[in-house]
C-alpha positions as CSV (number, residue, x, y, z in Angstrom):
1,X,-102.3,158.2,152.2
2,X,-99.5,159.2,154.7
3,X,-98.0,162.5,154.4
4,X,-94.5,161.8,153.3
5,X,-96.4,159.7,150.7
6,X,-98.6,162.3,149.1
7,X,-95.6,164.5,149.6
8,X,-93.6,162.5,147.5
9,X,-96.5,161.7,144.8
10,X,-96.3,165.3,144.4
11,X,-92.9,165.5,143.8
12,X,-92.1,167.3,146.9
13,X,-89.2,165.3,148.3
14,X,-85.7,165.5,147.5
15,X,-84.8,164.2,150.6
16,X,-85.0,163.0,154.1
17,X,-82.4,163.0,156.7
18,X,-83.9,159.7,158.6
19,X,-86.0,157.2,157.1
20,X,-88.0,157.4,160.3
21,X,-89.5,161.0,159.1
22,X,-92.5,159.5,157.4
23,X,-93.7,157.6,160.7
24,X,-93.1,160.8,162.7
25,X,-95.0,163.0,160.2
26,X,-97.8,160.3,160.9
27,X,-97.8,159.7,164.7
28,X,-97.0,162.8,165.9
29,X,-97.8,166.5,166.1
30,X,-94.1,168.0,165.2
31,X,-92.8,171.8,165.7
32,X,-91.1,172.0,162.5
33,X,-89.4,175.5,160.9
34,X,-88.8,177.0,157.9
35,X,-86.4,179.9,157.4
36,X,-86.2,183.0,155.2
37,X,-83.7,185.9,154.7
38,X,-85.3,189.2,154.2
39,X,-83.0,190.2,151.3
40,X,-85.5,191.6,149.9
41,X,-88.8,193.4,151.1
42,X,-90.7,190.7,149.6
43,X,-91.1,186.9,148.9
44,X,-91.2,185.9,145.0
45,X,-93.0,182.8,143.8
46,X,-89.8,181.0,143.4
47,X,-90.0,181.1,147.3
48,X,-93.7,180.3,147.5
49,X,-93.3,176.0,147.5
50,X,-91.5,176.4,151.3
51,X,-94.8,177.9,152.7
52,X,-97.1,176.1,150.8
53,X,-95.3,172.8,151.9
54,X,-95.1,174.3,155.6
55,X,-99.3,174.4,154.8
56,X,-99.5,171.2,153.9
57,X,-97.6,169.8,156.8
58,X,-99.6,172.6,159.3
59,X,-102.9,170.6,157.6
60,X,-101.8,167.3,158.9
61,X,-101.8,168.9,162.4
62,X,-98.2,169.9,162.8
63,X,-96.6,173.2,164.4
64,X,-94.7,175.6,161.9
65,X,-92.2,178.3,162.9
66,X,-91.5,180.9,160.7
67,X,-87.9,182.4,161.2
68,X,-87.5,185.6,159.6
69,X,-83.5,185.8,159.1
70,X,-82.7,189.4,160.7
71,X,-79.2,188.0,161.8
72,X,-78.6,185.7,158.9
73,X,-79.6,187.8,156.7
74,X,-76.7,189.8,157.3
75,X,-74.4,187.5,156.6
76,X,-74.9,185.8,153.0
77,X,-76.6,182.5,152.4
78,X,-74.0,181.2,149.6
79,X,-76.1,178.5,148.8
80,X,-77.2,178.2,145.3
81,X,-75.2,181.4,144.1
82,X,-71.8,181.8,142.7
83,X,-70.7,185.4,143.7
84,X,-71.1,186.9,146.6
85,X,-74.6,188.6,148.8
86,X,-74.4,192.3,148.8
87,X,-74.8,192.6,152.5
88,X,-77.6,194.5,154.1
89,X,-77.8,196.8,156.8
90,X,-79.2,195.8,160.2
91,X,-82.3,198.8,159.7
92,X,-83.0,197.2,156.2
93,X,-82.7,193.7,157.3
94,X,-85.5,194.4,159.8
95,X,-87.4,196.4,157.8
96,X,-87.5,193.9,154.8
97,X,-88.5,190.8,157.6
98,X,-91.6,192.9,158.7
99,X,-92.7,193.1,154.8
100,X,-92.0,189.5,154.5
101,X,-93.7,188.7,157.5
102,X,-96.9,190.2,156.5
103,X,-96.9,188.1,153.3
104,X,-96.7,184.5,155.0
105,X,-98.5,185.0,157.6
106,X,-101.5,185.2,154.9
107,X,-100.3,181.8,154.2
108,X,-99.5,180.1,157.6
109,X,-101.7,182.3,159.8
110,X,-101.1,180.4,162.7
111,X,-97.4,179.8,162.2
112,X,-95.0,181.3,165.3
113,X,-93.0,183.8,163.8
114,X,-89.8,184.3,165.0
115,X,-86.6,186.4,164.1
116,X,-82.8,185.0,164.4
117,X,-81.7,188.3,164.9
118,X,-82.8,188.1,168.5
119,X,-80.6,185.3,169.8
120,X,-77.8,185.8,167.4
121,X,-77.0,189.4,168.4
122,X,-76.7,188.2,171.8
123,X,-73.4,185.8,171.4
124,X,-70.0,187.4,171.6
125,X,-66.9,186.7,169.2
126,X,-65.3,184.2,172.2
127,X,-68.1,182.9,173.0
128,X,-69.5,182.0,169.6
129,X,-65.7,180.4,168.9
130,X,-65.0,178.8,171.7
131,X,-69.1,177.0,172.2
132,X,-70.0,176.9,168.8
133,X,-67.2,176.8,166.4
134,X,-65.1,174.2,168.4
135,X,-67.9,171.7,166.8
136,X,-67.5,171.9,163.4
137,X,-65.3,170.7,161.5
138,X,-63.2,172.8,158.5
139,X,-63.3,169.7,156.3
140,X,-67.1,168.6,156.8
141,X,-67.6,172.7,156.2
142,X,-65.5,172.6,152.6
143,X,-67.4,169.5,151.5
144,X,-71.0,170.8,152.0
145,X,-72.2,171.6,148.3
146,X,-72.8,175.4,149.2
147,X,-69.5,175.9,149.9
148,X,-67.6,173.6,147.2
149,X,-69.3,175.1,144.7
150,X,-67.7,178.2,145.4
151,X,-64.2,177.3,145.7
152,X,-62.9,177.8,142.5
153,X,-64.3,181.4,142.7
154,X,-63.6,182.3,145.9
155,X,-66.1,182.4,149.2
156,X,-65.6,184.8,152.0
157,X,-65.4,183.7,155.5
158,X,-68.7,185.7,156.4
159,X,-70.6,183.2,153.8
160,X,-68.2,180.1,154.7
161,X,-69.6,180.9,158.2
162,X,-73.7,181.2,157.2
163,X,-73.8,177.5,158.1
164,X,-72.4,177.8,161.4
165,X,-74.8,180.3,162.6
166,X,-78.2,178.9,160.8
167,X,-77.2,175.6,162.9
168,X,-77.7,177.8,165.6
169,X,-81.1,178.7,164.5
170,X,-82.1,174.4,164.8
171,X,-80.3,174.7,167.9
172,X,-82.4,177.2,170.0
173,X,-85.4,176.4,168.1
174,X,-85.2,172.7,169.5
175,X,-84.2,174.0,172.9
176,X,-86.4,176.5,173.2
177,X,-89.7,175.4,171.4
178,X,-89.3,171.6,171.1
179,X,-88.3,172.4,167.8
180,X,-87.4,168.5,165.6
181,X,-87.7,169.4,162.4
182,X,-85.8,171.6,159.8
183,X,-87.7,172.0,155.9
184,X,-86.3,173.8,152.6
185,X,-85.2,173.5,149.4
186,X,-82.6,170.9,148.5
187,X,-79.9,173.7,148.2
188,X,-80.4,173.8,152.0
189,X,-79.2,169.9,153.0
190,X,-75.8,171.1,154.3
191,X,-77.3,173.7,156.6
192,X,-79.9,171.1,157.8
193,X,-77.8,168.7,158.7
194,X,-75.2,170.8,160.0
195,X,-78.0,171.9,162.8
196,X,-78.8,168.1,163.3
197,X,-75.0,167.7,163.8
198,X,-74.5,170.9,166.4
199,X,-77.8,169.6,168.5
200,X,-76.7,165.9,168.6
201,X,-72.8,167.5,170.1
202,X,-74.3,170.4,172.2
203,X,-77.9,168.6,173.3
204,X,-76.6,165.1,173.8
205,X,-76.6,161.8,171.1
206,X,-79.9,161.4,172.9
207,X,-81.6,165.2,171.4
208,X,-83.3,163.7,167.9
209,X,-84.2,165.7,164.9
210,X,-85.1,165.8,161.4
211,X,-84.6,167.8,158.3
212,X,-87.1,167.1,155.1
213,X,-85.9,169.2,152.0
214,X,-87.8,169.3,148.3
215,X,-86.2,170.1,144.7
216,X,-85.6,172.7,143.4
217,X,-87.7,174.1,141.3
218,X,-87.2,174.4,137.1
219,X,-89.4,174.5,134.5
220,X,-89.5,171.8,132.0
221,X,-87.4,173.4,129.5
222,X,-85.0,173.5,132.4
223,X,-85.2,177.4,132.9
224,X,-85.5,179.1,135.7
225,X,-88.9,178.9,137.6
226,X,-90.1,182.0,139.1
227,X,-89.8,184.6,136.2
228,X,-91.7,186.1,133.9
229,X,-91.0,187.8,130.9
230,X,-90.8,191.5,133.1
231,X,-88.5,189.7,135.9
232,X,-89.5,188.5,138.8
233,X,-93.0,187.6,140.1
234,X,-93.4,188.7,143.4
235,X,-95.7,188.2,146.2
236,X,-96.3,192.0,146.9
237,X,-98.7,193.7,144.5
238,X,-96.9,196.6,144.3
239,X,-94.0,195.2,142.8
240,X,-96.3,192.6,140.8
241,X,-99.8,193.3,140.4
242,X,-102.4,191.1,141.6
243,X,-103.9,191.0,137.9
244,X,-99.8,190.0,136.4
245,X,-99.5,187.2,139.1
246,X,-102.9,185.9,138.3
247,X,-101.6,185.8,134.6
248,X,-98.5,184.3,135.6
249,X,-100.0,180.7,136.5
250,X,-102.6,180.8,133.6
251,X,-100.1,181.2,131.2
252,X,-98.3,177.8,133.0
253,X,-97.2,176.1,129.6
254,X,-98.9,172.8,129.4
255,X,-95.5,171.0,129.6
256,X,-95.5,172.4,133.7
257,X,-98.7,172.2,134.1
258,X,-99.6,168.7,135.7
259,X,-96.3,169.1,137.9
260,X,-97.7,172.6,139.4
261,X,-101.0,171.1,139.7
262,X,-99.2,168.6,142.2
263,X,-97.4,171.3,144.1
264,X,-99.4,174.6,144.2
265,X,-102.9,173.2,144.6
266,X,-104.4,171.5,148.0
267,X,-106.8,169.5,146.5
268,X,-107.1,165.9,147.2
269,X,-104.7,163.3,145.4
270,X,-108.2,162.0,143.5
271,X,-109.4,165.1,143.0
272,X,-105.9,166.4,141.5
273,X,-105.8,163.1,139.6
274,X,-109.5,163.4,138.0
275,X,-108.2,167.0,136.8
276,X,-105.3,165.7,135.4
277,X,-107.2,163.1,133.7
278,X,-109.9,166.2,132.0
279,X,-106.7,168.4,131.1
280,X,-104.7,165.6,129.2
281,X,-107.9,165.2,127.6
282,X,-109.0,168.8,126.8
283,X,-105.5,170.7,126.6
284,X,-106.7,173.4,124.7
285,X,-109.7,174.3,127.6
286,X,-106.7,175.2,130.5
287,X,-108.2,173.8,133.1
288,X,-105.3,173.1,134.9
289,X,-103.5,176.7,134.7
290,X,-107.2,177.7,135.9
291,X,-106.9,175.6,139.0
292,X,-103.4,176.8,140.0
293,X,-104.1,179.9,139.2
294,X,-107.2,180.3,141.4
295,X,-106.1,178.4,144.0
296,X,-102.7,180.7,144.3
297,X,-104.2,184.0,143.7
298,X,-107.0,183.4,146.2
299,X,-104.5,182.3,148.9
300,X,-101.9,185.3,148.6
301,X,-104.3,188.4,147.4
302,X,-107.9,186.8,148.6
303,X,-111.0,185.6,147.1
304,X,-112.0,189.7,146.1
305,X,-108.7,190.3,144.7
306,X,-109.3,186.9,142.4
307,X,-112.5,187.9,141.3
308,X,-111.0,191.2,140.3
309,X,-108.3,189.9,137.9
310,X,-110.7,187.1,136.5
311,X,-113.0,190.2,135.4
312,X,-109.8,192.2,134.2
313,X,-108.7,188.9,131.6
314,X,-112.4,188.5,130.5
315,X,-112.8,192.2,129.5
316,X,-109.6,192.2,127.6
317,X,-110.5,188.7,125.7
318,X,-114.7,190.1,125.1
319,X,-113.4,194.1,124.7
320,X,-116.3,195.3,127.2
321,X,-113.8,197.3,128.9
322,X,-116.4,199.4,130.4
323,X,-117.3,196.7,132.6
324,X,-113.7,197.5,134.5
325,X,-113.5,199.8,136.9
326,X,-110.9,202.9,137.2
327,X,-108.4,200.6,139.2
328,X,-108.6,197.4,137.2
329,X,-108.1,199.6,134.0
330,X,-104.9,200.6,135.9
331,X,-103.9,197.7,136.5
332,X,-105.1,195.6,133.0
333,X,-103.5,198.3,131.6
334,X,-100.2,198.5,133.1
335,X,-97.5,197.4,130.9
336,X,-99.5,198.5,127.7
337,X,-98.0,202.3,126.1
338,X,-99.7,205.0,127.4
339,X,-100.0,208.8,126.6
340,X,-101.3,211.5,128.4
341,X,-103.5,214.4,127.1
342,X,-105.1,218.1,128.2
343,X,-107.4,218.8,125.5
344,X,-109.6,216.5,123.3
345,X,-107.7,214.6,120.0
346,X,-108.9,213.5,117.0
347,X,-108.5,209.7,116.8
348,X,-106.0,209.3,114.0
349,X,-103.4,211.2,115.6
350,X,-104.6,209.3,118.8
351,X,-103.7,206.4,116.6
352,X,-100.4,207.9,116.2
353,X,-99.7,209.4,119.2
354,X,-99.8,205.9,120.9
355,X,-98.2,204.4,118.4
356,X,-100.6,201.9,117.4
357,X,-100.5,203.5,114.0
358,X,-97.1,204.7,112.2
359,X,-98.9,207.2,109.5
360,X,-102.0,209.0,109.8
361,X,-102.4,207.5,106.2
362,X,-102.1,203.8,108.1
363,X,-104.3,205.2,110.8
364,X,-107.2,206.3,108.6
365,X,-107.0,202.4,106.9
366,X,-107.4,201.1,110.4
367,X,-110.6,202.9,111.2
368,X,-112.0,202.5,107.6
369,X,-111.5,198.7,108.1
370,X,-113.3,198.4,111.4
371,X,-109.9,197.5,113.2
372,X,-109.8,200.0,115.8
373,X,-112.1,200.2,119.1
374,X,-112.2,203.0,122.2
375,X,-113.5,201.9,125.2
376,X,-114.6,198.3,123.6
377,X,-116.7,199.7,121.0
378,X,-115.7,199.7,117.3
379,X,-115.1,203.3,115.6
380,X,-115.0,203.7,111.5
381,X,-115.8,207.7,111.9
382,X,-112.5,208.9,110.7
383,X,-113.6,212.1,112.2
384,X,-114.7,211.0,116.0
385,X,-112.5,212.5,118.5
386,X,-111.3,211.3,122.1
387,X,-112.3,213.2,124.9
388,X,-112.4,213.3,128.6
389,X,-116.0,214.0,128.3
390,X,-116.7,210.7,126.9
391,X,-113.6,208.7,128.7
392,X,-114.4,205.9,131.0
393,X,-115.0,208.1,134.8
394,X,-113.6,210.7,132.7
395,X,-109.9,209.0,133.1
396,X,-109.3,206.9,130.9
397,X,-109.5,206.2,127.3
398,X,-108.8,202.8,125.8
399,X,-107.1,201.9,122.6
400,X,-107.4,198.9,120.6
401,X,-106.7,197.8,116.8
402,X,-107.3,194.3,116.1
403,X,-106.9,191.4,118.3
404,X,-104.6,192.6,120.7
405,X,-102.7,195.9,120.3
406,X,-104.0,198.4,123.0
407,X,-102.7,201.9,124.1
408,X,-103.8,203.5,127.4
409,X,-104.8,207.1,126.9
410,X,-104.6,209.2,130.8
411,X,-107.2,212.6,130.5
C-alpha cells in the first residue's frame, strides 16, 4: 500500500496541497518538517499525532526536521484560538524548546532539530518589510481561516503577522536543507501554503514544494481530545505520571477506540485490521485500549517504564499491593487522599482520618463486614493498629474499603 494511502486509511489526511504528494511520498526520499512552539515546557498528547505522523513518514525512508519555535514562539500562533497568546519571554522560550526537544527526539531520534529563533533574530525591521512583507498580500492574509476567525474579536498585528514569519521557516528550510515538505494539523493550511507561496516569489516559479496537513483531532462525542478528567495529559512525567498516561489510553472509550487504533499504533494495516476484527468481537476484553496503550507508553516512557505501570493497574485490580514498590505506590497512589502520621493509629480512626469512613460507628461496620483491607490484606480486628513498623518499607500504609475507595497513609 502507498503511503499517502495507508495515511489516508488511517484517517490521517485532511489535506494535500498537490495531488502529486502521494507519488513523491513513494518515489522519493523527502526532507519534510514539522514545527512546534515551546509555549509550554512540554508536549501534551493532543500534540503527539504530528510526531507520530513525522514517524510514519521517517519509516518510509523520508528526512524529518524538527523546528523548535524559539522565534515564533514569541509571537502567537492565532491559529485555532480565539483570544490572544500570552507572550513569552526569549529566556523561557528557549528554555521550554530544550524540554520539548528532549521529548521528541525519543520519538524521531534521528530527526534534525532545528530552532527558528536562529535565523529569525537575524532580520531587521527594513529588511524583513521591504524582502519579505512586500510578498504578501493584506487580503490573501485576512482570508486565511486563522486570521478570519478572529476578526470579529480582534487580532493583534503581532499574531496577524505569525504567518509571515513561519513562511519564513519553509523558506530557509528549503534553501538551506532541501527542505519540500511542510506537515501539521489542518489548523495549519494557511501557514503552509503561505510558505509555498513566499518560496515560489522569492525561490523562483521553478522552487516546488509541498504541504500534507491531518484533522484535527476530537473524540467521538465531539469533545476535546487530549484531556483527562485532571486536565491535560502531558508527555513529561512530572506533570503526568507515566502510570496516569498509561491509564489515559486504556480508558479510550470504545466509541474512539478503532479510530486511535489507526492513528497511534504502527502496526501493519492487516495486522491493525485483524485487531479490529477481535475487539468488535470481544468489546468487553479491551484489547484495543491495550494495544494503544502499550504501543504509546512504550514509545514515550520506554519498555521499563511500561512494565512499571502495567504492574501498578494489576495490583490495584488483584489488591496485592505489596507487590509494588515504594515509587509505584507513589505514583498508583497519587491522586488518592492521603494523610500523614508520627505515631502508630488505631484503624478506625485511620478509617476516619482518611475519610474513607464518616463515623467511627460506620468505621467499626466496615471492618466487622470484611470491607476494609491495609496493604492488600483483609482486616476484621476492630482493634489492629497501623504502624510504621508494619508499613510497606516502613512508608507507606494502604487503605482500601470495598472495590475501590483507597486512602494513602505517609509514616
Amino acid at each position: 500500500m502507498r503511503l499517502i494511502d495507508e495515511l489516508k486509511w488511517r484517517g490521517l489526511v485532511f489535506d494535500v496541497t498537490d495531488e502529486e504528494v502521494g507519488n513523491v511520498l513513494e518515489n522519493e526520499k523527502v526532507t519534510f518538517y514539522v514545527g512546534v512552539d515551546p509555549t509550554a515546557d512540554s508536549i501534551h498528547v493532543g500534540h503527539l499525532i504530528s510526531y507520530l505522523v513525522s514517524k510514519r513518514l521517517q519509516d518510509r525512508g523520508h528526512n524529518p526536521i524538527l523546528v523548535i519555535g524559539g522565534g515564533t514562539g514569541l509571537i502567537g500562533d492565532p491559529s485555532g484560538r480565539n483570544s490572544e497568546r500570552q507572550l513569552l519571554t526569549l529566556e523561557t522560550s528557549l528554555s521550554n524548546a530544550a524540554a520539548i526537544t528532549e521529548q521528541v527526539v525519543r520519538i524521531l531520534p534521528t530527526a534534525k532539530v532545528v530552532n527558528n529563533y536562529d535565523w529569525i533574530s537575524k532580520y531587521n525591521i527594513i529588511t524583513f518589510l521591504r524582502d519579505i512583507g512586500k510578498h504578501f498580500n493584506i487580503n490573501n492574509m485576512i482570508n486565511k481561516d486563522s486570521v478570519k476567525s478572529r476578526l470579529e474579536n480582534g487580532i493583534s498585528f503581532t499574531e496577524f503577522s505569525y504567518q509571515i514569519i513561519q513562511s519564513l521557516d519553509f523558506m530557509h528550510l528549503y534553501k538551506d536543507y532541501n527542505c519540500k515538505m511542510q506537515i501539521g494539523g489542518q489548523d495549519q493550511w494557511g501557514n503552509i501554503t503561505a510558505g509555498l507561496e513566499l518560496i515560489r516569489k522569492t525561490l523562483g516559479h521553478e522552487s516546488k514544494g509541498f504541504g500534507l496537513t491531518w484533522p484535527l483531532l476530537t473524540k467521538a462525542d465531539g469533545t476535546k481530545f487530549g484531556k483527562s478528567a485532571s486536565g491535560a495529559v502531558w508527555l513529561d512525567k512530572k506533570r503526568t505520571s507515566v502510570y496516569e498516561f498509561y491509564q489515559y489510553w486504556i480508558n479510550t472509550p470504545d466509541s474512539d477506540a478503532v479510530s486511535h487504533l489507526k492513528k497511534f499504533t504502527f502496526m501493519s494495516v492487516e495486522e491493525t485490521e485483524e485487531i479490529i476484527k477481535q475487539f468488535e468481537a470481544a468489546p468487553h476484553q479491551r484489547l484495543a485500549q491495550n494495544k494503544i496503550a502499550e504501543e504509546l507508553t512504550v514509545l514515550v516512557h520506554g519498555k521499563e517504564a511500561y512494565d512499571s505501570a502495567v504492574r501498578i493497574s494489576k495490583a490495584l485490580f488483584s489488591g496485592d499491593i505489596k507487590s509494588l514498590s515504594i515509587d509505584e505506590i507513589s505514583e498508583g497512589f497519587k491522586d488518592v487522599p492521603s494523610i500523614t502520621i508520627a505515631e502508630d493509629m488505631n484503624l478506625v480512626d485511620a478509617l476516619i482520618a482518611s475519610k474513607l469512613a464518616s463515623s467511627k460507628r460506620e468505621a467499626r461496620e466496615f471492618i466487622k463486614n470484611n470491607a476494609v483491607s491495609v496493604n492488600g490484606v483483609k482486616v476484621t480486628d476492630l482493634e489492629f493498629m497501623v504502624s510504621k513498623e508494619n508499613a510497606i518499607e516502613n512508608e507507606f500504609t494502604v487503605l482500601k474499603r470495598g472495590k475501590k475507595k483507597y486512602a494513602l497513609i505517609k509514616h
